[in-house]
GULUMLUM-573534 format. One record per residue (C-alpha): residue number from 1; y, z, x; residue in three letters. Coordinates in Angstrom, 2 decimals, padded with zeros to 5 digits. Each point is the difference from the previous one (the first is absolute). Example, Ala and Ser with C-alpha at 12.3 -4.5 7.8 and 13.67 -1.06 7.14 Angstrom:
BEGIN
 num   north      up    east residuo
   1 -004.50  007.80  012.30     ALA
   2  003.44 -000.66  001.37     SER
//
This chain:
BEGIN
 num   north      up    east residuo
   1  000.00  000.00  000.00     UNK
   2  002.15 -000.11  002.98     UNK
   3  002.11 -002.47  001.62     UNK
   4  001.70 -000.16  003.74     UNK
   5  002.86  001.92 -000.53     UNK
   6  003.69 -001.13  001.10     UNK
   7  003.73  001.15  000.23     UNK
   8  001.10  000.63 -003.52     UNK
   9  003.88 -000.23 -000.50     UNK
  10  000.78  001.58 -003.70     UNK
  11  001.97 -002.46 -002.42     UNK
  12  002.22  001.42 -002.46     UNK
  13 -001.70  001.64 -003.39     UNK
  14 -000.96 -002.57 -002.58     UNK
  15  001.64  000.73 -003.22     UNK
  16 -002.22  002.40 -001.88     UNK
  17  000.74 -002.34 -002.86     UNK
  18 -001.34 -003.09  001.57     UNK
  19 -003.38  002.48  001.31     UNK
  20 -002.04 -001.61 -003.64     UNK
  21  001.37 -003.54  000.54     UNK
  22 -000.89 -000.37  004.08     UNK
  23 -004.14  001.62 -000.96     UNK
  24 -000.35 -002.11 -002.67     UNK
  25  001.01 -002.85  002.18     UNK
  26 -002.32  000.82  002.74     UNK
  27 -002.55  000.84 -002.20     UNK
  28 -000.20 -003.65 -001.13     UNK
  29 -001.95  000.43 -003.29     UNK
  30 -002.58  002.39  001.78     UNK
  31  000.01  002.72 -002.39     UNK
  32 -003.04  001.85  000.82     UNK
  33 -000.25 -000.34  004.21     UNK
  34 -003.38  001.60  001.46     UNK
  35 -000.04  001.02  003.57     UNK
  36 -001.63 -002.96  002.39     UNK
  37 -001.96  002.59  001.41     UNK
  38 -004.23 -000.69 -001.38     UNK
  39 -001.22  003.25 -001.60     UNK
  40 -003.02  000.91 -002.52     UNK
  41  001.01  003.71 -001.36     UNK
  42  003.03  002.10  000.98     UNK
  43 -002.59  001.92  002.80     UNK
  44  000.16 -003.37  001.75     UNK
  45  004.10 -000.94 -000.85     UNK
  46  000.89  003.36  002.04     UNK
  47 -002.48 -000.73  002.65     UNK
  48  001.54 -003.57  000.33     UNK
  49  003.18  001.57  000.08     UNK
  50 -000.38  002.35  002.56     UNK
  51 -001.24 -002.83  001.87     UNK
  52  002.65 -002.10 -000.07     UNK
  53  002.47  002.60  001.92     UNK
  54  001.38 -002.40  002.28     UNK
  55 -002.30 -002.22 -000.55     UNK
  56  000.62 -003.25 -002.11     UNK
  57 -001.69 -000.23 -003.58     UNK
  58 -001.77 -003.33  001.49     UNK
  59 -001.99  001.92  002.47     UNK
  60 -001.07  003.09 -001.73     UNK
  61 -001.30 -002.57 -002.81     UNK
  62 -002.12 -001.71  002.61     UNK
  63 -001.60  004.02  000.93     UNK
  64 -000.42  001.46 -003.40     UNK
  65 -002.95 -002.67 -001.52     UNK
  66 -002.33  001.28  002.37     UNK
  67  001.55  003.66  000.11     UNK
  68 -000.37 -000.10 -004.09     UNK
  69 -003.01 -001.28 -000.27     UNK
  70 -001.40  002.69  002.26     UNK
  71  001.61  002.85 -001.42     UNK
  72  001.16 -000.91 -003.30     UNK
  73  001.13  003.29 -000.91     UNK
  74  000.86  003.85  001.53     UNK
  75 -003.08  001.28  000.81     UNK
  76 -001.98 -003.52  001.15     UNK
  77  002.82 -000.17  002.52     UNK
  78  000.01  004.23  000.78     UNK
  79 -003.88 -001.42  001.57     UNK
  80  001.43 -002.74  001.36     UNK
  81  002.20  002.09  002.10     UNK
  82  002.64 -000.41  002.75     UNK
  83 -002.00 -002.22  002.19     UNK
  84 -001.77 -002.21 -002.67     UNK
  85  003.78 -000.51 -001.54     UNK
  86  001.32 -000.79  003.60     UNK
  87 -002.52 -003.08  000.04     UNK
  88  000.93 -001.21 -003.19     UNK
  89  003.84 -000.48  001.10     UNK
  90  000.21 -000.14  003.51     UNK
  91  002.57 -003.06 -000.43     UNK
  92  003.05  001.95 -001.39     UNK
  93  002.16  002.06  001.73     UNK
  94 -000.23  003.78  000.77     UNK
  95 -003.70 -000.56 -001.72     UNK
  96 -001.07  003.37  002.29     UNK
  97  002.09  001.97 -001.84     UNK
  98 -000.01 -001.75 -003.44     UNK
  99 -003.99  000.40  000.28     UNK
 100  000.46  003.69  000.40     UNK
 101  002.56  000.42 -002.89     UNK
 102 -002.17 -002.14 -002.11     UNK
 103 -003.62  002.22  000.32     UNK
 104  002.04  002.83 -000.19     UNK
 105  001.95 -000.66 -003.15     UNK
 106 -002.81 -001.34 -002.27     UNK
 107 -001.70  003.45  001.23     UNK
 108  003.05  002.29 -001.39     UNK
 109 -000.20 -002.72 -003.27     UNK
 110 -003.75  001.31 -000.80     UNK
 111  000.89  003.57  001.23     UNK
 112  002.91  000.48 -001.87     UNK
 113  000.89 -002.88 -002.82     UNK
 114 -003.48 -000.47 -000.85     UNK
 115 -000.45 -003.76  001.60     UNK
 116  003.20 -001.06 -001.99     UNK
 117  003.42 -000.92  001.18     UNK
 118  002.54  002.11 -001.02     UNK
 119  003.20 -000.97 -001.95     UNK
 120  002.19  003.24  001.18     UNK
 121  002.32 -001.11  003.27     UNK
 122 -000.42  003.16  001.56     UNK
 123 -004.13 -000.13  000.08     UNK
 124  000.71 -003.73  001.09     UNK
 125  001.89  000.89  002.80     UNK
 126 -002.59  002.82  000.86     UNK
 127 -002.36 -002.65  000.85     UNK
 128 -000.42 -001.10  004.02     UNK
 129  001.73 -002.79  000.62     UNK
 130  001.22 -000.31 -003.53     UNK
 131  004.41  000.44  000.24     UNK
 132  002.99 -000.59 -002.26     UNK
 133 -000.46 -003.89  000.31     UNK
 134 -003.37  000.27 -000.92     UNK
 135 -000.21  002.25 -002.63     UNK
 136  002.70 -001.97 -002.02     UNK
 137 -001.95 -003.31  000.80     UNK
 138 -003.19  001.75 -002.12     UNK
 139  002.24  001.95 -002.40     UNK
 140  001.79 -003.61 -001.00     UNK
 141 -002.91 -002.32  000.43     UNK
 142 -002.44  002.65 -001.92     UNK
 143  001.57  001.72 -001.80     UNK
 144  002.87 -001.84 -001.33     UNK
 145  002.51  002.45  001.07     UNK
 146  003.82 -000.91  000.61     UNK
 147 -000.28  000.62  004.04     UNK
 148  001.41 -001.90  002.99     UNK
 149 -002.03 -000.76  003.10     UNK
 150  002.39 -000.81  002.98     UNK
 151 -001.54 -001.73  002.27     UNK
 152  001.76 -001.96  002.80     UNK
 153  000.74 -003.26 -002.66     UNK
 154  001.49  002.50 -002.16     UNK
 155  001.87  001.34  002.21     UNK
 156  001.19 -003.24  001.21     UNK
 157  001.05 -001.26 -003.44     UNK
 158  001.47  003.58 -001.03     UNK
 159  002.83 -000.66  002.80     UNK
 160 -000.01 -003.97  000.37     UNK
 161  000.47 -000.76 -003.40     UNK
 162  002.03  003.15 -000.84     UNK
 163 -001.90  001.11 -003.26     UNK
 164 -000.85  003.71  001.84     UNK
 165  001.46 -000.20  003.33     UNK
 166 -001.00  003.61  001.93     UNK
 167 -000.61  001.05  003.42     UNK
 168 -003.95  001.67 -000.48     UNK
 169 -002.84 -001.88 -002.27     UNK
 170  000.72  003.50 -001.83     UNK
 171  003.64 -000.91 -000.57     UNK
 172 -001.10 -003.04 -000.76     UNK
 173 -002.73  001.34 -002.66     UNK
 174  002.51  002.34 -001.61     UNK
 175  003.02 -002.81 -000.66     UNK
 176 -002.60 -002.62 -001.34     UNK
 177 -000.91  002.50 -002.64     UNK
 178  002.93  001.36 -000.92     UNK
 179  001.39 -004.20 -000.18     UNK
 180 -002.81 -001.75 -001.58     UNK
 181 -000.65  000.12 -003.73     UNK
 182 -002.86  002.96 -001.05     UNK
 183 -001.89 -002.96 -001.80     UNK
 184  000.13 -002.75  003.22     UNK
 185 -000.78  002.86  002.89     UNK
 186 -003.88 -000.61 -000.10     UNK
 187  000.02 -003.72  000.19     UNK
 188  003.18  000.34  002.72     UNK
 189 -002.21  001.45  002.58     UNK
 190 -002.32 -003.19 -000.13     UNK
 191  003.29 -002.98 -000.38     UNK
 192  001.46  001.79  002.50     UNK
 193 -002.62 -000.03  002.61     UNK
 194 -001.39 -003.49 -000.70     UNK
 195  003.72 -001.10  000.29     UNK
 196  000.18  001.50  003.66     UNK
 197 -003.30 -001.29  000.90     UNK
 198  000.69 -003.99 -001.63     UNK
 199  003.34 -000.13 -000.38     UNK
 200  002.48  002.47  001.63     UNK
 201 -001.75 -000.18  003.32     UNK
 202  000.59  002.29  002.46     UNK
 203  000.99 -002.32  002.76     UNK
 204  002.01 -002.93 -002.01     UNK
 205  000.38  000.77 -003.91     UNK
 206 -000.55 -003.31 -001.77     UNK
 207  003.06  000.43 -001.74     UNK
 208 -000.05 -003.69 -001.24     UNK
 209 -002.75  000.60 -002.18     UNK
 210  000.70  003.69 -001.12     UNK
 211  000.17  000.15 -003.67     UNK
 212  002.41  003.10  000.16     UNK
 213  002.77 -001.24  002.67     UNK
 214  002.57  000.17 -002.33     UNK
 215 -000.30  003.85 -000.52     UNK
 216 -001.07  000.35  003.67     UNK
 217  002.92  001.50  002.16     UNK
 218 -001.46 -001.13  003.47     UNK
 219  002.89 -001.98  001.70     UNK
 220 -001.69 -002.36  002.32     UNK
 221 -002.09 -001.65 -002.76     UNK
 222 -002.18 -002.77  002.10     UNK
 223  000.14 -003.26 -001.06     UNK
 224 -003.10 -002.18 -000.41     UNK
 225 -001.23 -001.54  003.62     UNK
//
């Protein structure tokens, strides 16, 4: 879920008025996004998503197949354990540690949640290897709650475009909710990100082709090549 990150320079705030107009621009008619990351059951979803820390969503869906279809669930992969984990995904990065977090979290999900995932943020974010970002990726994706996953395109767009610009992905987080409409925050985690990753790219935004330019407040707007 990560891209390389670069210098961001904060434009001025979008108009909180023009916050509905610019999503439903970049949303172009998706009204119901799903994640591109490939899960089964919400077991596998945070798995996948503690796998993608730094990682892009293109590489932890080339792991998890053969990771899922191993351990499908808490306690097949509590016997698959650190080292039978670390086989499966050996192509990602920080995979030693990610292995670890893994075993050990779907153990504390059959000790203490009864093999299910939670839907509280603070037994989300009790979980190894599970953080902010993470929990509000299964919380939203899940659970259908209102909740904002910064990750770095996010965090890009928050500042380039101006709709939330803010220092920390927590400042970030906290202006996006307070700016977007209670009824478009679920969907605006997913426009937003597959925006940064297709669209508003972190190296040269394709302004030419950005359905929401014209509530965008980034000043050097690129022309098309």
């Amino acid at each position: 879920m990560t891209a390389k990150r670069v210098e961001i320079i904060p434009s001025k705030p979008m108009k909180k008025a023009d916050v509905p107009a610019f999503l439903t621009a970049i949303a172009g008619g998706n009204n119901d996004p799903r994640t591109e990351l490939d899960y089964g059951t919400p077991f596998q979803l945070l798995v996948a998503v503690v796998l993608s820390a730094q990682t892009t969503d293109v590489a932890v869906n080339k792991v998890t197949p053969a990771l899922f279809a191993a351990a499908p669930d808490p306690a097949c992969m509590v016997v698959l354990g650190t080292a039978g984990i670390s086989e499966k995904i050996k192509s990602i990065g920080l995979w030693q540690i990610k292995a670890k977090n893994v075993a050990a979290l779907a153990r504390q999900l059959l000790e203490r949640h009864g093999g299910e995932v939670p839907a509280e943020r603070e037994a989300l974010e009790a979980l190894p290897g599970v953080g902010r970002k993470t929990a509000n990726v299964v919380l939203n994706e899940i659970f259908g709650l209102p909740t904002m996953a910064v990750d770095t395109h996010i965090f890009r767009l928050g500042n380039r475009t101006g709709i939330a610009p803010g220092p920390t992905p927590r400042a970030v987080e906290d202006a996006l909710i307070k700016r977007i409409p209670p009824e478009m925050l679920k969907p605006a985690h997913l426009w937003l990100i597959l925006h940064g990753r297709y669209v508003c790219k972190a190296r040269q935004p394709e302004c030419w082709r950005c359905g929401g330019a014209a509530w965008c407040t980034y000043k050097s707007k690129t022309p098309h090549s």
